[in-house]
N, C-alpha and C positions, 0 to 999 in steps of 0.2 A: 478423478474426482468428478463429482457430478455436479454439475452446472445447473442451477436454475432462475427461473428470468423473474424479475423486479421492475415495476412498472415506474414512473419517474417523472414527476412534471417541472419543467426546467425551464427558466427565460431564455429569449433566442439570442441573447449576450451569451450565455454557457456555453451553448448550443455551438454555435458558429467559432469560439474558441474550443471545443473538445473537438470537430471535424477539422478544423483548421493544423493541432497537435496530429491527427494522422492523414492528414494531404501533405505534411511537411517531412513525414518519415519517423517521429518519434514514436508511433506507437502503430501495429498492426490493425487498429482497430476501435471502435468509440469503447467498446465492455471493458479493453483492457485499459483505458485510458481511465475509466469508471474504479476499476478494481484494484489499481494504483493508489488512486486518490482513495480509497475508503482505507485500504490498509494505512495509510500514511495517517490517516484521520484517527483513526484505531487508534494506533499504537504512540501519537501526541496523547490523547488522551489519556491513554493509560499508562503513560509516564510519568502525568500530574497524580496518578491516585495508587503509585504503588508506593509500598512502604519503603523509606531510606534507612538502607543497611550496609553494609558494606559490599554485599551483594549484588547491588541496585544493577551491577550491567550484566551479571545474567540472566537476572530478571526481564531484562530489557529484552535479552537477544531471546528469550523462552517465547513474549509474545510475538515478538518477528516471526520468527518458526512457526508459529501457532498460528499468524498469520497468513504466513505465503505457502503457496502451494503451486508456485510457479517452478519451472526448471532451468535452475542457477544456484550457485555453490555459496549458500547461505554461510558456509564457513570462511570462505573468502572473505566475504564484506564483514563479519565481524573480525576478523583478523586487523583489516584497514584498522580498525580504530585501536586497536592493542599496541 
């Protein structure tokens, strides 16, 4: 997948807390600590605007998908919650 860069102006409260989450070991890196937080942000949101059907959690797990393009067994974590 191809990668490209977004420019971002940020208070240095943020700042100091996203370096801080990878000098602690949770995350390899400030982009992936970014790319986290957006997906999480995504897919809150478009939980409140998809349609309630009985369907609703595959719904769920189609944006997850759609979202991640990371390498980790997206079947896994949906399983969790089954």
């Amino acid at each position: 997948m191809e990668m490209k860069i977004v420019q971002a102006r940020l208070p240095e409260g943020l700042i100091l807390e996203l370096e801080n989450l990878v000098k602690i070991g949770h995350y390899s890196n400030k982009s992936e600590v970014l790319r986290e937080a957006l997906r999480d942000l995504i897919l809150k949101k478009s939980v409140g605007i998809l349609k309630s059907n009985s369907n609703s959690v595959k719904e769920i797990r189609k944006v997850r998908q759609k979202l991640s393009k990371e390498k980790f067994d997206l079947g896994k974590i949906n399983r969790l919650a089954d």
